[in-house]
PAZAFI-742552 format. One line per field, with one value per residue (C-alpha): residue number from 1; residue in three letters; x, y, z. Coordinates in Angstrom, 2 decimals, padded with zeros to 5 digits. Layout:
seq c(NUM; ...)
type c(ALA; ...)
x c(X; ...)
y c(Y; ...)
z c(Z; ...)
END
This chain:
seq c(1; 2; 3; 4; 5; 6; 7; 8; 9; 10; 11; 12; 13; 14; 15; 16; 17; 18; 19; 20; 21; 22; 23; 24; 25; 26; 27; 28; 29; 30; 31; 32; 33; 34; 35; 36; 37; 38; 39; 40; 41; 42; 43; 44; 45; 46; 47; 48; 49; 50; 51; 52; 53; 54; 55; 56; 57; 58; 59; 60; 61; 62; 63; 64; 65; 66; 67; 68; 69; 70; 71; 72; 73; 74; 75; 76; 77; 78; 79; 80; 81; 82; 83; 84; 85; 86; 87; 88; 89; 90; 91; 92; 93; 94; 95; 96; 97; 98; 99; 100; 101; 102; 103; 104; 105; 106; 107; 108; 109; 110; 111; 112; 113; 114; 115; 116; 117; 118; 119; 120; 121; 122; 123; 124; 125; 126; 127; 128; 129; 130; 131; 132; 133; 134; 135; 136; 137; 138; 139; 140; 141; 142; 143; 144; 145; 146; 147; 148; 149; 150; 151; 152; 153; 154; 155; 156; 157; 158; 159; 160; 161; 162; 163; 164; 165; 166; 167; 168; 169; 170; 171; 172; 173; 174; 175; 176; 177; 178; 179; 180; 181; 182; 183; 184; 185; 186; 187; 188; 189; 190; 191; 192; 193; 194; 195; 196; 197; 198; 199; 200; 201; 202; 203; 204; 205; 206; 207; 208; 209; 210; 211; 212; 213; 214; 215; 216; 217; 218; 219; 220; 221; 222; 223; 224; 225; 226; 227; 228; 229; 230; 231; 232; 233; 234; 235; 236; 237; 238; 239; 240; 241; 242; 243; 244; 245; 246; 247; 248; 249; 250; 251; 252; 253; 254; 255; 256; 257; 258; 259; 260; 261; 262; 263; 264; 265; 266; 267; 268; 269; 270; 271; 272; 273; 274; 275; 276; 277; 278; 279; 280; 281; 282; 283; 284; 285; 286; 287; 288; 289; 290; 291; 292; 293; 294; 295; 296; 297; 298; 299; 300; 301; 302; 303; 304; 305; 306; 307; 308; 309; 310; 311; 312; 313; 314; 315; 316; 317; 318; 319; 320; 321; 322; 323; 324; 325; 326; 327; 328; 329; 330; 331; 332; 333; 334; 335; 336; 337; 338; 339; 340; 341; 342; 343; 344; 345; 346; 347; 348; 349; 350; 351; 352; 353; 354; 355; 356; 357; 358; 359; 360; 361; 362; 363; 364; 365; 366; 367; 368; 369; 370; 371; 372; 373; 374; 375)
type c(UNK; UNK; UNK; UNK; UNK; UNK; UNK; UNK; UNK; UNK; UNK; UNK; UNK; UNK; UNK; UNK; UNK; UNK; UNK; UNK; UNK; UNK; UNK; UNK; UNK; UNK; UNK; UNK; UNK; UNK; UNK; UNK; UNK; UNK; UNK; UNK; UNK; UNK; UNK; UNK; UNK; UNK; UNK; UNK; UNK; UNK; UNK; UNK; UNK; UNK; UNK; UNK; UNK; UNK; UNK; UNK; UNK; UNK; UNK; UNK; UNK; UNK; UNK; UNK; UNK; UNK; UNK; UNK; UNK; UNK; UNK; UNK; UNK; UNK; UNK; UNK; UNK; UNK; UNK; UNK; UNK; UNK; UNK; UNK; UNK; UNK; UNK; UNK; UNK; UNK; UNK; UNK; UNK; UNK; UNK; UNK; UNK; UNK; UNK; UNK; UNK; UNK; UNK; UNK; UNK; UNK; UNK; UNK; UNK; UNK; UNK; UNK; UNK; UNK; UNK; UNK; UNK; UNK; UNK; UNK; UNK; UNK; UNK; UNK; UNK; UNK; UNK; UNK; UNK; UNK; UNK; UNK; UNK; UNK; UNK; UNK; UNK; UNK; UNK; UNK; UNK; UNK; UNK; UNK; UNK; UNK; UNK; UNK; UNK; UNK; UNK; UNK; UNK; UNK; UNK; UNK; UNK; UNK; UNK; UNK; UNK; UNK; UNK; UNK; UNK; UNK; UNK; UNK; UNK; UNK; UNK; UNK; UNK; UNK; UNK; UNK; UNK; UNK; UNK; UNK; UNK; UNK; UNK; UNK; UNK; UNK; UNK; UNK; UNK; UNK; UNK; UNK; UNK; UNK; UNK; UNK; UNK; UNK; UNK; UNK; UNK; UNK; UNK; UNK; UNK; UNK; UNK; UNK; UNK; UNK; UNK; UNK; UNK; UNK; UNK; UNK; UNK; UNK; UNK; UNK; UNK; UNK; UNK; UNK; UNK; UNK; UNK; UNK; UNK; UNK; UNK; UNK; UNK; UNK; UNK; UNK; UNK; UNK; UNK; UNK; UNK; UNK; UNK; UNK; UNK; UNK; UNK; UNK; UNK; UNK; UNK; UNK; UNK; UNK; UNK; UNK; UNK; UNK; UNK; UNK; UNK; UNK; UNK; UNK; UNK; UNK; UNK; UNK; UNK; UNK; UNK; UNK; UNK; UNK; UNK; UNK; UNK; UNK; UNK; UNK; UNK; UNK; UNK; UNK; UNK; UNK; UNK; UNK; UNK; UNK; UNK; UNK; UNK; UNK; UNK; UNK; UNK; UNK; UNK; UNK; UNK; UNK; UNK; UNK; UNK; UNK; UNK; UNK; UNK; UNK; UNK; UNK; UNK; UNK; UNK; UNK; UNK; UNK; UNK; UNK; UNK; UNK; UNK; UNK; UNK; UNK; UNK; UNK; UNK; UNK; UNK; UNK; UNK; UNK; UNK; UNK; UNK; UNK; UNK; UNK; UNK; UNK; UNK; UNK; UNK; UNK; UNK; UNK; UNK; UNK; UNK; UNK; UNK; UNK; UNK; UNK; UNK; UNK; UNK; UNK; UNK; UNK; UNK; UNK; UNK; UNK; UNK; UNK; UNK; UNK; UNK; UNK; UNK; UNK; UNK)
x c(000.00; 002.87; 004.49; 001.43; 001.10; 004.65; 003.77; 000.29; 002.15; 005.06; 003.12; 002.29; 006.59; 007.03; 004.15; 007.52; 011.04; 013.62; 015.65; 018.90; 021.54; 020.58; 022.98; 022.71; 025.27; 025.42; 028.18; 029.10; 030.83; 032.44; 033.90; 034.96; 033.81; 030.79; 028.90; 027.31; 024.32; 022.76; 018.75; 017.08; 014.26; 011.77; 013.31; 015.95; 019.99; 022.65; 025.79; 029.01; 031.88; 032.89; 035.25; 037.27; 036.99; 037.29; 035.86; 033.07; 031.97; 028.93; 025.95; 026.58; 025.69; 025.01; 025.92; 022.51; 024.82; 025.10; 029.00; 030.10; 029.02; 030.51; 030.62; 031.33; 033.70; 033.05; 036.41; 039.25; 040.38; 036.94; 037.20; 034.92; 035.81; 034.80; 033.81; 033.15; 030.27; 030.81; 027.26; 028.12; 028.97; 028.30; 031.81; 033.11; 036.41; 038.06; 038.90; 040.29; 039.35; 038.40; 038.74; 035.65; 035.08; 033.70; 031.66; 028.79; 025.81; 024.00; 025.52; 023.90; 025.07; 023.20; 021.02; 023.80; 026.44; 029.00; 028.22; 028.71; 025.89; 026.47; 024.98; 026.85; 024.71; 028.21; 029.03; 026.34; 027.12; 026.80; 028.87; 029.91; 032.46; 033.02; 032.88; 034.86; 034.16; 036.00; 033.84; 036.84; 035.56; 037.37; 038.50; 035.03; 033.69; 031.52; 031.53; 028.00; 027.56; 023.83; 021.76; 022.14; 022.45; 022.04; 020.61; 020.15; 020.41; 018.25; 017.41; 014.36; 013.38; 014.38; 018.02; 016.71; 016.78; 017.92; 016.49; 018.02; 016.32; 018.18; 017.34; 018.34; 016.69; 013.15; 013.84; 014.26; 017.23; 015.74; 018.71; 018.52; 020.95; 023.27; 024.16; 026.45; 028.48; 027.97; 026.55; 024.53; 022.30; 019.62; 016.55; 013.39; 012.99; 015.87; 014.33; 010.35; 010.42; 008.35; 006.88; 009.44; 011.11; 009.95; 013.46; 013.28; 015.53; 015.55; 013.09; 012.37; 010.87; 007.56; 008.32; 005.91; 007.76; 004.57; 005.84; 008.04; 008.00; 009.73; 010.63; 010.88; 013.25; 012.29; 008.34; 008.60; 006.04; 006.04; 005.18; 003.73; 005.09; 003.84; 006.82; 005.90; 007.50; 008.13; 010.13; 011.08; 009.34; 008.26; 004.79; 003.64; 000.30; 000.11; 001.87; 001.08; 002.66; 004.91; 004.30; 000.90; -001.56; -000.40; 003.31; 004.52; 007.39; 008.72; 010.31; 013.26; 017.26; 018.75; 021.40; 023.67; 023.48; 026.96; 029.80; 028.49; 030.48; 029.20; 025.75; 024.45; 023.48; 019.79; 018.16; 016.77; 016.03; 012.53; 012.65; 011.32; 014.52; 013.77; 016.04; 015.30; 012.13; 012.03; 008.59; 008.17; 009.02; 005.19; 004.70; 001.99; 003.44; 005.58; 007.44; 009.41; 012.17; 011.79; 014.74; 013.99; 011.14; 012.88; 010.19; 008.97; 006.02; 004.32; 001.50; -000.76; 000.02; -002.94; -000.83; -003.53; -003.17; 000.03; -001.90; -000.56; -002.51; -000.98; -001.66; 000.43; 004.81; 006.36; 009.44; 012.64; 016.55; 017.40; 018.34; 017.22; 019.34; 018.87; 016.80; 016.34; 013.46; 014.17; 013.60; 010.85; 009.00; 008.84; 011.34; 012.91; 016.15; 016.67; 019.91; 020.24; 023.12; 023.00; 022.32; 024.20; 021.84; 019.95; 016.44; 014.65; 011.36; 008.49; 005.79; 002.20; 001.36; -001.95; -002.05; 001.81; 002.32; 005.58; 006.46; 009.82; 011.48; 014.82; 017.92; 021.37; 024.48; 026.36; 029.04; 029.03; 027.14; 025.57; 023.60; 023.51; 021.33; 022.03; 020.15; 021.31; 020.11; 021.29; 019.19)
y c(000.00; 002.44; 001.45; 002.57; 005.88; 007.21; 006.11; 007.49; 011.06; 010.71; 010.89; 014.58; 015.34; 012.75; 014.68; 016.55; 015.97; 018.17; 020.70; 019.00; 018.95; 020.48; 020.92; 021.78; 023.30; 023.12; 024.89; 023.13; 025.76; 023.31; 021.57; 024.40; 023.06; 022.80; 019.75; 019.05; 017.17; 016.29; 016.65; 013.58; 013.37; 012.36; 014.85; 012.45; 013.63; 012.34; 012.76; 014.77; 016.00; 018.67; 021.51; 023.16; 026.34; 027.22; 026.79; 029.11; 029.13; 030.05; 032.72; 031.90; 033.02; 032.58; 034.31; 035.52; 033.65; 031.25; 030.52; 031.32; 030.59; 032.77; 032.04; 033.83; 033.04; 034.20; 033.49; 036.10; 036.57; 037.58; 036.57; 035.94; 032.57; 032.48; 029.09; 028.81; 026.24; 023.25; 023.02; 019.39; 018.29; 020.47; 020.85; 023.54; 025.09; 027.39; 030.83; 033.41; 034.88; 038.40; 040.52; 041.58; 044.49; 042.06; 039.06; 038.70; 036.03; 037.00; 037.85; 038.63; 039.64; 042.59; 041.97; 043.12; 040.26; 043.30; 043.93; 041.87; 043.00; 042.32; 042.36; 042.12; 041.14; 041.86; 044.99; 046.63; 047.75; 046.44; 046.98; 046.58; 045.08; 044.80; 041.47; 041.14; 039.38; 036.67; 036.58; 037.73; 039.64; 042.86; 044.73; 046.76; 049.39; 050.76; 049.89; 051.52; 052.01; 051.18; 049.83; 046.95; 043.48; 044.17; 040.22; 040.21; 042.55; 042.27; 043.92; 044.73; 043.14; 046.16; 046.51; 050.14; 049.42; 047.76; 046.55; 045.50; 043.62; 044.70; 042.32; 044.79; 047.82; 045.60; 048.11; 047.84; 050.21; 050.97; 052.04; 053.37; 051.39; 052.69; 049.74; 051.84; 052.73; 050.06; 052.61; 052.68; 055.82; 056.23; 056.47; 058.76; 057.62; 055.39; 053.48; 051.66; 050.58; 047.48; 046.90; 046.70; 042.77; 041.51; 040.78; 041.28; 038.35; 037.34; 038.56; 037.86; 039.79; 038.53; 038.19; 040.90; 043.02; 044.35; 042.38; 041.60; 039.10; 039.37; 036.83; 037.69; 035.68; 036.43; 035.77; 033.30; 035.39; 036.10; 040.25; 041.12; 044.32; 045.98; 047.76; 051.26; 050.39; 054.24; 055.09; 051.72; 052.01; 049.46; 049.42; 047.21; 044.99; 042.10; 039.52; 035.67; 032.98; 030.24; 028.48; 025.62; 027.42; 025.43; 025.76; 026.29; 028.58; 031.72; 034.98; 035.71; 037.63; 036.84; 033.92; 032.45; 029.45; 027.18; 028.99; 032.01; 035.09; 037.89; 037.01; 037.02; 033.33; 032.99; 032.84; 029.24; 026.55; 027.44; 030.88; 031.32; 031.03; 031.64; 031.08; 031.48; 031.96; 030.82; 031.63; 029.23; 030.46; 030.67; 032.53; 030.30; 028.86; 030.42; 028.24; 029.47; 027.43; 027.69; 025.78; 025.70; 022.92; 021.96; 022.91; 024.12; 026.49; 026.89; 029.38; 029.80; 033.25; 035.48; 037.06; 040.12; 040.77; 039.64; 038.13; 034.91; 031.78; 029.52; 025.66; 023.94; 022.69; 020.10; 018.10; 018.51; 018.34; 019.71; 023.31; 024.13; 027.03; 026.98; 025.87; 026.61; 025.57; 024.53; 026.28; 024.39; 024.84; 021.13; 020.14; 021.46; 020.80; 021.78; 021.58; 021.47; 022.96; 020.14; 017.30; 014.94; 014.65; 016.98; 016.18; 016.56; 016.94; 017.21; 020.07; 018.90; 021.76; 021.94; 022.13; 023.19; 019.93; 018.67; 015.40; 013.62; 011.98; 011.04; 012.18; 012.23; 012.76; 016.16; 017.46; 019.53; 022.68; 022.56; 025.98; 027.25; 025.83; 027.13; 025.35; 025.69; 024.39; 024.29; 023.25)
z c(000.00; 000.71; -002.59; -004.05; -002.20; -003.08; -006.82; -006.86; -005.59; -007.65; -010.53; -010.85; -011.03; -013.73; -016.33; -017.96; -017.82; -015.66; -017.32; -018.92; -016.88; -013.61; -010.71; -007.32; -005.10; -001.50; 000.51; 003.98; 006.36; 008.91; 006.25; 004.04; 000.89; -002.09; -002.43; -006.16; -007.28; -010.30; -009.83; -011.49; -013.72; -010.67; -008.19; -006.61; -006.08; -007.37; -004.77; -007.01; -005.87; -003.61; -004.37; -001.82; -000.60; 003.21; 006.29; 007.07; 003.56; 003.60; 000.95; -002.81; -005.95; -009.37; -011.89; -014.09; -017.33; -015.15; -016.05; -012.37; -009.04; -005.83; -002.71; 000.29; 003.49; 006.58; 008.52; 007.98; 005.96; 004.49; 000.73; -002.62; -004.09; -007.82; -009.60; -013.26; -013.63; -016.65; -018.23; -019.23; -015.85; -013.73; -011.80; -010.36; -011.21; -009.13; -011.06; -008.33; -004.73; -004.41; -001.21; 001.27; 003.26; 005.87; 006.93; 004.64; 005.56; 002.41; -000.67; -004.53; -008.03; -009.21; -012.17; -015.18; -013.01; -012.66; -009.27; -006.23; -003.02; -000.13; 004.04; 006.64; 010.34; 012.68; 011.17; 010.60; 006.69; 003.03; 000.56; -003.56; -005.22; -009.11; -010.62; -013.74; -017.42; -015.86; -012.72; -010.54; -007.95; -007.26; -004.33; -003.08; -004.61; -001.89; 001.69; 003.42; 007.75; 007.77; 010.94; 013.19; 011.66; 008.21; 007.01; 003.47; -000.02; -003.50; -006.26; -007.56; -011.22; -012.36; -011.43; -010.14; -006.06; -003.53; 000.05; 002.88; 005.81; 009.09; 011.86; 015.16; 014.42; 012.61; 009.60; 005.96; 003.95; 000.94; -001.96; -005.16; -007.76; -010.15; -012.42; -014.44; -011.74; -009.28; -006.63; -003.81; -002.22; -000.10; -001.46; -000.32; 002.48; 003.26; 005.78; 005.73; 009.35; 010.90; 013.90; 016.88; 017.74; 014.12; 013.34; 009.15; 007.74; 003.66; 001.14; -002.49; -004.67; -006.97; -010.96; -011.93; -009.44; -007.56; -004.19; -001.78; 000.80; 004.09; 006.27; 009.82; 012.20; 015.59; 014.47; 012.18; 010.20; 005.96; 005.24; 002.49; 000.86; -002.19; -004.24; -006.21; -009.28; -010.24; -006.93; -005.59; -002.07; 000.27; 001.77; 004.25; 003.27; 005.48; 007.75; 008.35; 010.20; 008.88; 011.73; 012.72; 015.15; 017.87; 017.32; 021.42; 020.46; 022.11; 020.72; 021.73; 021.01; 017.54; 018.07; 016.07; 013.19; 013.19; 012.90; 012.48; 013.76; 014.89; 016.44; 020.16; 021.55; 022.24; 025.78; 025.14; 022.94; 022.23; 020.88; 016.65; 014.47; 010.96; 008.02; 004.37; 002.09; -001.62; -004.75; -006.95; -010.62; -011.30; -008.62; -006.70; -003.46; -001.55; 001.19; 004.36; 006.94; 010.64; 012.15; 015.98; 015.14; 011.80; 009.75; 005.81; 006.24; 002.78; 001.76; -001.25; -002.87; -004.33; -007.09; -007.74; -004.04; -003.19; -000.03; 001.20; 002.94; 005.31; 004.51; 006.47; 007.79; 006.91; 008.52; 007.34; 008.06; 011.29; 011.43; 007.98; 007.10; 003.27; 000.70; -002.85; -005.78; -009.22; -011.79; -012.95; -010.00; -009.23; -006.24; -003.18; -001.50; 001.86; 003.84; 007.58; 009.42; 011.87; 009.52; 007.57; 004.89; 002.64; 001.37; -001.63; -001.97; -005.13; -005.14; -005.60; -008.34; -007.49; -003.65; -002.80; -000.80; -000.25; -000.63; 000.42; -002.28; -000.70; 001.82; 000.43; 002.42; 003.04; 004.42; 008.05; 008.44; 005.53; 005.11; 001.09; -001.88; -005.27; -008.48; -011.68; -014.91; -018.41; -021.90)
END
């Protein structure tokens, strides 16, 4: 009968084959290297090899030509390690280091790939560097004093603004971009703030641009912003819970993932701790990590609205850091920072279910997912 379940289920990710040759990267801070997988036809992962890099390697990044992948260490010396991607195989290949102003948790290429954005949570700041034809990433550009625990940067669709969450002072920096020049300035006003202990994380901007959702650490909660797309301002719509209704979790002082440097340790076990927040291409389901109960909260998106509807968690690795969606919108792979597997899972396309399809090992602290796929 189970045999038949798992087939019955499987069914909806076999109706059209996976992108050719899709890959998916998975950076392990204890262990200081990249892990590489092949995603399957049916969702599954095929174990690759790993490629060095150093420990405390940690955000990534894909190039939008997808010939390089960056990642980012957060041990001194702070550094940019560029890897040109092989479309046939998928291996990386190490092309150069580049310098950084500081410990970044998040990092992103701007929408041109010249420019390398990125947050840093210890010292309160982001900052630019230039990222060559070769993807070389040079020394920065533009180092920027913000607010308190600056979490995560992104462009707009448009490559006009920038916004950065800022977990200490529940605010979001709001930039305009100058993708000719690389450079970063306030925009009018500089700052949309939230309500007070919120603790503003990731966010990820809808296709058609008219949205941005905000995950919230210390709540475990998903914001909906809408985004004027003449001036690039945020305003604040509505917020729901990644979390069940009966979820027996506290709030509580940001503390720190593996490794991490820079962040205060927590008052207890139970406080909300979440992580990362990923769309689906088409822009239906919208799924958020929670890694004090280990947990994938997912929501139906109303994309007139932007409005989002809770419909339910799902188990997953423990301490899930980072996760990523393919770009078919079919699977998920979520790694846990205190796991020794990552799992994979398919997305029912007409409910936004999860189901597992299978756990395949990693290396230590694994906290980064980065899919790429090639025709």
């Amino acid at each position: 009968m189970k045999a038949l379940i798992v087939a019955v289920l499987l069914s909806f990710a076999l109706s059209a084959p996976v992108l050719a040759g899709t890959f998916v990267y998975v950076s392990n801070a204890e262990d200081g290297d990249i892990g590489m997988y092949t995603l399957q036809a049916d969702g599954s992962l095929q174990p690759g090899q790993r490629f060095k890099a150093t420990k405390l390697v940690m955000p990534m990044a894909v190039s939008p030509d997808k010939r390089f992948l960056i990642a980012a260490v957060r041990s001194k010396p702070y550094q940019a390690y560029t890897y040109s991607i092989d479309k046939s195989s998928g291996a990386l290949n190490l092309v150069g280091t580049g310098t950084l102003a500081e410990s970044y948790p998040y990092i992103t290429l701007d929408r041109s790939g010249r420019y390398l954005l990125g947050a840093s949570y210890g010292a309160n700041q982001v900052g630019v560097n230039p990222v060559g034809a070769d993807g070389r990433v040079g020394e920065p550009l533009q180092v920027i004093p913000t607010a308190r625990n600056a979490h995560s940067i992104r462009t707009d669709n448009t490559n006009r603004f920038v916004f950065v969450p800022h977990l200490g002072t529940d605010q979001v920096f709001q930039f305009l971009f100058d993708e000719k020049s690389g450079r970063l300035v306030p925009n009018t006003p500089p700052v949309l703030q939230l309500k007070q202990g919120t603790g503003p994380r990731h966010l990820i901007v809808s296709s058609d641009n008219r949205f941005v959702y905000l995950l919230n650490e210390l709540t475990g909660t998903v914001t909906t912003l809408s985004l004027d797309p003449n001036v690039g301002t945020l305003k604040e719509l509505d917020s729901v819970s990644a979390l069940p209704p009966d979820t027996k979790l506290g709030t509580g002082m940001p503390r720190g993932a593996v490794g991490t440097p820079g962040a205060a340790p927590r008052n207890t076990d139970n406080d909300i701790w979440a992580s990362d927040l990923h769309l689906t291409p088409n822009g239906r389901f919208l799924y958020a990590a929670e890694r004090t109960s280990s947990t994938l909260g997912a929501f139906r998106v109303d994309t007139a609205s932007g409005k989002l509807t809770y419909l339910g968690s799902t188990p997953t690795e423990r301490q899930p850091r980072g996760f990523n969606i393919d770009p078919t919108g079919r699977f998920v792979v979520v790694s846990g920072e205190q796991s020794d597997t990552i799992s994979s899972y398919a997305i029912n396309a007409e409910t936004g279910a999860l189901m597992p399809i299978g756990r395949y090992p990693t290396g230590k602290g694994s906290n980064w997912v980065e899919i790429v796929a090639f025709d």
